[in-house]
C-alpha positions as CSV (number, residue, x, y, z in Angstrom):
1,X,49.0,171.6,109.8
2,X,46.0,170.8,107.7
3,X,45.8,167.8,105.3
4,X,47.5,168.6,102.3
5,X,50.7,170.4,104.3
6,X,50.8,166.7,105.8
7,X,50.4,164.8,102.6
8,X,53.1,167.2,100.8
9,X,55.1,166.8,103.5
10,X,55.2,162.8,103.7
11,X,55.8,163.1,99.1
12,X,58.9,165.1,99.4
13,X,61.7,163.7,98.5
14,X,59.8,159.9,97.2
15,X,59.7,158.7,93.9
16,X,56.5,157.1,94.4
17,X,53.8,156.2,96.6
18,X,51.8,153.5,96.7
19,X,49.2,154.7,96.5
20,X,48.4,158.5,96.9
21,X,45.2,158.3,97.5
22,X,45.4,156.1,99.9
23,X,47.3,158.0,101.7
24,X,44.9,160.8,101.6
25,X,42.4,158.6,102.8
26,X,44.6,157.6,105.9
27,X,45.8,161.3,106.7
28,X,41.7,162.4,106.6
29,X,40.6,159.8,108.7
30,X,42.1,161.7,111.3
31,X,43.6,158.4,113.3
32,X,46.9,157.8,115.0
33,X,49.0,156.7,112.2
34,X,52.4,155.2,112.2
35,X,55.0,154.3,109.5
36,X,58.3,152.0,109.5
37,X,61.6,152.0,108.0
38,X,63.5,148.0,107.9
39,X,67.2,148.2,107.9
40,X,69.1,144.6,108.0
41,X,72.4,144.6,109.5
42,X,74.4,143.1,106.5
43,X,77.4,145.5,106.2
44,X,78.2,148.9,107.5
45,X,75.8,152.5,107.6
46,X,76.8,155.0,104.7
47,X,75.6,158.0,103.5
48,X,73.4,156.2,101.1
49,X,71.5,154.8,103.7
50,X,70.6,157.9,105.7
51,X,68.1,159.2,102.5
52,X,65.4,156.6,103.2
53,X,66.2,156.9,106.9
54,X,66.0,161.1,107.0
55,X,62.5,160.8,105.8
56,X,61.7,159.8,108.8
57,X,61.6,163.5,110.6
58,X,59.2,164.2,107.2
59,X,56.8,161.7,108.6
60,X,57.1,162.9,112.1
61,X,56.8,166.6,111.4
62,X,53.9,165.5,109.9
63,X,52.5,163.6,112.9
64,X,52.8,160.3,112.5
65,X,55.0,158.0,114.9
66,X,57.7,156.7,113.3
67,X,59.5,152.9,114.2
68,X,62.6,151.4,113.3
69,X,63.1,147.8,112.8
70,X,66.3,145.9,112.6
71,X,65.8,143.3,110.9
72,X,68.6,141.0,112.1
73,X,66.7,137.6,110.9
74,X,66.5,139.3,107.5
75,X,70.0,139.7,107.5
76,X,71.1,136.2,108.3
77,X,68.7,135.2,105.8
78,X,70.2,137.2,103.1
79,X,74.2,137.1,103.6
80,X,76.3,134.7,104.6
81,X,78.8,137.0,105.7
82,X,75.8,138.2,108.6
83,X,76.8,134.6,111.0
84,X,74.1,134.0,113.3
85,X,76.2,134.1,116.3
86,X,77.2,137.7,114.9
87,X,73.6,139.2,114.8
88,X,73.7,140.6,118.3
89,X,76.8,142.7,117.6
90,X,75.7,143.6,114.3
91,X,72.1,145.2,115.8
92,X,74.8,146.9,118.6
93,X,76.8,148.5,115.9
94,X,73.2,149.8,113.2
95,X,71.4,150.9,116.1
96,X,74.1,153.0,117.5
97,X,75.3,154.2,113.9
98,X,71.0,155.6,113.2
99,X,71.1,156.9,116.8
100,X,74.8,158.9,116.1
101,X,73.5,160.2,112.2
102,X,71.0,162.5,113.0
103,X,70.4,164.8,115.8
104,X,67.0,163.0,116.2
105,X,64.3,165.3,118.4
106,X,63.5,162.1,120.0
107,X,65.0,158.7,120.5
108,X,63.8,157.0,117.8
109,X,61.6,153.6,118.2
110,X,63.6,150.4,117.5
111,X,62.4,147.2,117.2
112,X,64.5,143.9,116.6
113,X,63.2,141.6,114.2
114,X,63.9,138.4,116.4
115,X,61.9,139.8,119.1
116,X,58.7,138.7,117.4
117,X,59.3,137.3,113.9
118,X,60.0,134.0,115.8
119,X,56.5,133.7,117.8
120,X,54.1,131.1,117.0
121,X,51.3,133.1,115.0
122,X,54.2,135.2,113.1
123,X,55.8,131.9,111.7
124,X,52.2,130.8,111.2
125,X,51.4,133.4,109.0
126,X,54.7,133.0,107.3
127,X,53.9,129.3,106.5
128,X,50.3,130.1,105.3
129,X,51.9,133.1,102.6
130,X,54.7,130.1,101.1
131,X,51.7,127.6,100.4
132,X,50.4,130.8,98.4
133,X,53.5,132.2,96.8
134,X,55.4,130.2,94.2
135,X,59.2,130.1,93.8
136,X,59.0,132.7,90.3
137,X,56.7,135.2,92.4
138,X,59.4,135.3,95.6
139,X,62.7,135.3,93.0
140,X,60.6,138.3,91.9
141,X,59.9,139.7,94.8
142,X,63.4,139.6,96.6
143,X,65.1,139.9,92.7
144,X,66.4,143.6,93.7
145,X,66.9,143.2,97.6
146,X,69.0,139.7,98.1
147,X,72.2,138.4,96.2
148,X,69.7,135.6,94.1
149,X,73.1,134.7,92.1
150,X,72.2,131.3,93.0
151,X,69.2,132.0,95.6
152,X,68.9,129.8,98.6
153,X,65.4,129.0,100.2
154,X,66.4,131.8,102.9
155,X,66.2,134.3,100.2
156,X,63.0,133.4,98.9
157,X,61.5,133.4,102.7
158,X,62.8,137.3,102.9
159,X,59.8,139.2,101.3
160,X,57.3,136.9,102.8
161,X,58.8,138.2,106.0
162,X,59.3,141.6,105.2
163,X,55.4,141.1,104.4
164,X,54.6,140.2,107.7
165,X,56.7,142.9,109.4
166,X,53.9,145.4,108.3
167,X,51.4,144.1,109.9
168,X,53.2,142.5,113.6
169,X,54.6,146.1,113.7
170,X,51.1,147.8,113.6
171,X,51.9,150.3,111.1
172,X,49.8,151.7,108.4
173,X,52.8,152.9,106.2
174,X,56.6,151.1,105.0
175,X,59.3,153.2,103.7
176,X,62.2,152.0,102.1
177,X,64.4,153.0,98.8
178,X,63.2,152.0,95.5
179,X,65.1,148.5,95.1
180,X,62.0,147.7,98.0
181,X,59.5,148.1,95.4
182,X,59.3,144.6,94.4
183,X,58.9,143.8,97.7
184,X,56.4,146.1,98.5
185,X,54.4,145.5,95.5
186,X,54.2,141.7,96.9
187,X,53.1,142.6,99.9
188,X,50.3,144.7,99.1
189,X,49.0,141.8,97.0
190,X,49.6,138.9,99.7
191,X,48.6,140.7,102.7
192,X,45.2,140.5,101.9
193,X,45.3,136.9,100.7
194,X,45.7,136.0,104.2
195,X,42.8,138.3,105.9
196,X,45.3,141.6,106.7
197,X,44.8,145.1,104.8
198,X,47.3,146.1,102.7
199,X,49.7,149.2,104.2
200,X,50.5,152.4,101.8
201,X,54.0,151.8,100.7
202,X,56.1,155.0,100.4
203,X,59.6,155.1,98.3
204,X,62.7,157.1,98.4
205,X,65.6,157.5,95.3
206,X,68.7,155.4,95.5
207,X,71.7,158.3,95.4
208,X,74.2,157.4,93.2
209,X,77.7,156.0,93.7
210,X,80.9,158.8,94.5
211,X,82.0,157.2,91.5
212,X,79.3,158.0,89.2
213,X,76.7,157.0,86.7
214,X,77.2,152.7,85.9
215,X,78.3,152.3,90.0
216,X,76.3,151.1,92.7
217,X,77.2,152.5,96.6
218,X,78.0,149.2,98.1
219,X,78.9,148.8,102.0
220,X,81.9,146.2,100.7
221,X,83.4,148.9,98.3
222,X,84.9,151.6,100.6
223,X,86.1,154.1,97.7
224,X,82.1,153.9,96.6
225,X,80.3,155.1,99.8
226,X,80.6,157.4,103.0
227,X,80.5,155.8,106.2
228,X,79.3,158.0,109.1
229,X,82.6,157.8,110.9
230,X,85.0,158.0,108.2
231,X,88.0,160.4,109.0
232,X,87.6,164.2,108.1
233,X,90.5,163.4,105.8
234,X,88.7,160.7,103.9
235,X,85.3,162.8,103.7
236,X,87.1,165.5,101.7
237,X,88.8,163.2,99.7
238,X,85.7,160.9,98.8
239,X,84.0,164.2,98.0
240,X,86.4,165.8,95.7
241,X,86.9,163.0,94.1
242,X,83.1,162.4,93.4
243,X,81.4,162.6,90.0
244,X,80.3,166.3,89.7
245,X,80.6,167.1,85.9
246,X,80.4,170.9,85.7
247,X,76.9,172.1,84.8
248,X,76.0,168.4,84.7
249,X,72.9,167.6,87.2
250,X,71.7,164.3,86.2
251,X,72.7,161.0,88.6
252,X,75.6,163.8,90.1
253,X,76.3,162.4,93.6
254,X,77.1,165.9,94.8
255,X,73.8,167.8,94.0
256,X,72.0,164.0,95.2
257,X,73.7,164.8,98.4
258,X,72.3,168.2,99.1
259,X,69.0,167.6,97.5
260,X,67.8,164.7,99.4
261,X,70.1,164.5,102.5
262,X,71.2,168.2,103.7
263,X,68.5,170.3,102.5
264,X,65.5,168.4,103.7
265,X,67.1,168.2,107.4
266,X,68.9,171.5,107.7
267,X,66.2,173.3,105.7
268,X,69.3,175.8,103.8
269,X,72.7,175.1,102.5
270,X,75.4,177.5,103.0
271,X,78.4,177.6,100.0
272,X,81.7,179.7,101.0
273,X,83.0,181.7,97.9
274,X,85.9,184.4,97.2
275,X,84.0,187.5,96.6
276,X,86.0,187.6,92.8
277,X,83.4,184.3,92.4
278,X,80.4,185.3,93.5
279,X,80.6,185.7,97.2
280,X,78.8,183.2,99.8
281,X,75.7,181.7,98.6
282,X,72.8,180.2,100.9
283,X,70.3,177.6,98.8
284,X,66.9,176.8,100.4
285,X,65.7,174.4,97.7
286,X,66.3,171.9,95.7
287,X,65.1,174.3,92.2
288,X,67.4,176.7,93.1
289,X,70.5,174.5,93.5
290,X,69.5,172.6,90.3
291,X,69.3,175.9,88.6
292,X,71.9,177.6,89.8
293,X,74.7,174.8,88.9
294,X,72.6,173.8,85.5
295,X,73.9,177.7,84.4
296,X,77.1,177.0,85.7
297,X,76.7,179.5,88.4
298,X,78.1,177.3,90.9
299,X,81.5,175.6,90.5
300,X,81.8,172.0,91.2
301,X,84.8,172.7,93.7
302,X,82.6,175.3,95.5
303,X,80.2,172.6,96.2
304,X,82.0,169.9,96.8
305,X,84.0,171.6,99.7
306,X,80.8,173.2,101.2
307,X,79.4,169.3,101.3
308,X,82.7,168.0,102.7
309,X,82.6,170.2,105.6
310,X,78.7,169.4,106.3
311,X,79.2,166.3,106.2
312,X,82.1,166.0,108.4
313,X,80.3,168.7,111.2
314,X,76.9,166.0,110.6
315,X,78.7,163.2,111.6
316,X,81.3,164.6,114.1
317,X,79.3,162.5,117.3
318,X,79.6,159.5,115.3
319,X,83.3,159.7,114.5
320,X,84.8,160.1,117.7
321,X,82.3,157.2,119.2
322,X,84.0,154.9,116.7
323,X,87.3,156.2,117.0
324,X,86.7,154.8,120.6
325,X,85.3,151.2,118.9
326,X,88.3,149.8,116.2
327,X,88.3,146.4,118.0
328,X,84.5,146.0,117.7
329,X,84.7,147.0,114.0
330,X,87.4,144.8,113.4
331,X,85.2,141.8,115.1
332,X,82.6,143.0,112.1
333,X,85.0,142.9,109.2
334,X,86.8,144.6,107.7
335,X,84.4,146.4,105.1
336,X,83.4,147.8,108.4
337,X,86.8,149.6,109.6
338,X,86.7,153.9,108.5
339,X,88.9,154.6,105.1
């Protein structure tokens, strides 16, 4: 795979990178190159979360070693609910959710936040970024990623961390949906204050609420998201109940499902039909889906049932493990318990 096969492969999919050229740079350098996806365990692993975290086989078809961090420090600092004496459950319950979502070619790399965010030369670091960052620049910075209602010192402390994670994980790239982009932003400006290069930051679109345009996919709102081991019964009924306008593409949960989720790992998506409406249909990219159902060539019903049922075949391994789990889900909370 030469150069620009690698760097197409690592755009797909992202809103932005930061920056492109860097990246080229990296990629013709012809180094070892690794990249890293954070994921604090604050609440419980939905379909919203998968997008940034399927761009991972992107980066490693393109041959560059991926790592996962859970970023359990992160998540104490950020939510209350997230009790410190909770944070070794709550790393259990998202490593085992990323390990059930995909059917990953490899074990993916994890890495615990706590393992080395509390050594000497990391909290060192950390102290050395707050004497240079003032309180407007970290409210910034965290602004899209904490609660910052009324922020606590913990929240301003997040993206200084989240800073330093680049560089104590030895990576070259972050990726992480586009509410990171404040933080990323920071960190390519602070890294270098304190004698580390800046890393090439790489984000992925937010998909929209079930509920549609105006909602946010929240972990605490059930009838807004799709946990990996909801019941087949409440897949179908999340997916036929979600916003899907007829001919309508724009913030459409359904087509945001199959663009940047199915498609880019399954590589086609099949849609059963009646032959009196058009017989079975197999898509194999995102133009032709977007075309197809802008001309109102596809009904919404059609889609939605050939989603349901990939999405409940998807996350079959991860259902029946957690059918196995209710009293460790009910320890979490109940935002965490299947609908």
């Amino acid at each position: 795979m030469d150069i620009e096969e690698r760097l197409n492969l690592i755009k797909r999919n992202t809103l932005e990178i930061i920056t492109v050229e860097e990246l080229r740079n990296l990629l013709e350098d012809g180094k070892p190159l690794s990249v890293y996806i954070g994921r604090a365990p604050t609440g419980s692993i939905h379909l919203g979360h998968l997008v940034a975290l399927g761009k991972l086989f992107d980066f490693e078809k393109a041959g560059i070693r991926t790592k996962i961090l859970i970023a359990d420090l992160h998540a104490a600092l950020d939510d209350l609910k997230s009790k410190w004496d909770e944070l070794d459950k709550r790393v259990d319950y998202t490593k085992k959710c990323i390990e059930l979502a995909f059917d990953w070619e490899r074990t993916p790399e994890f890495f615990r936040g706590s393992d080395f965010e509390l050594s000497q030369s990391y909290v060192s670091d950390l102290l050395k970024l707050s004497t240079l960052t003032t309180v407007e620049k970290a409210m910034h910075a965290a602004s899209e990623v904490t609660r910052m209602k009324n922020p606590k010192v913990s929240e301003l402390i997040y993206p200084m961390m989240q800073t330093l994670d680049e560089e104590y994980l030895d990576v070259d790239m972050q990726l992480g949906g586009m509410d990171q982009r404040h933080i990323f932003a920071y960190a390519r400006e602070y890294l270098e204050k304190i004698g580390y290069r800046k890393r090439v930051e790489v984000l992925t679109p937010l998909i929209a609420s079930i509920r549609g345009p105006g909602t946010k996919m929240s972990s605490s709102v059930p009838e807004s998201n799709i946990k990996i081991y909801d019941s087949e019964e409440s897949i179908r009924k999340k997916i036929l109940n979600g916003y899907c306008p007829e001919g309508v593409v724009e913030d459409n949960f359904i087509i945001q499902i199959v663009n940047f989720f199915i498609l880019p790992n399954d590589g086609k998506f099949d849609i059963k039909r009646e032959p009196k409406f058009g017989g079975d249909i197999s898509i194999d990219s995102q133009d032709q889906l977007i075309q197809l159902y802008s001309q109102k060539k596809i009904h919404p019903l059609d889609l939605k049932n050939a989603v349901a049922e990939n999405i409940i075949k998807r996350f079959k391994n991860a259902r029946e493990y957690f059918e196995k789990q209710t009293d460790m889900l009910k320890s979490l909370g109940e935002s965490f318990m299947p609908y």
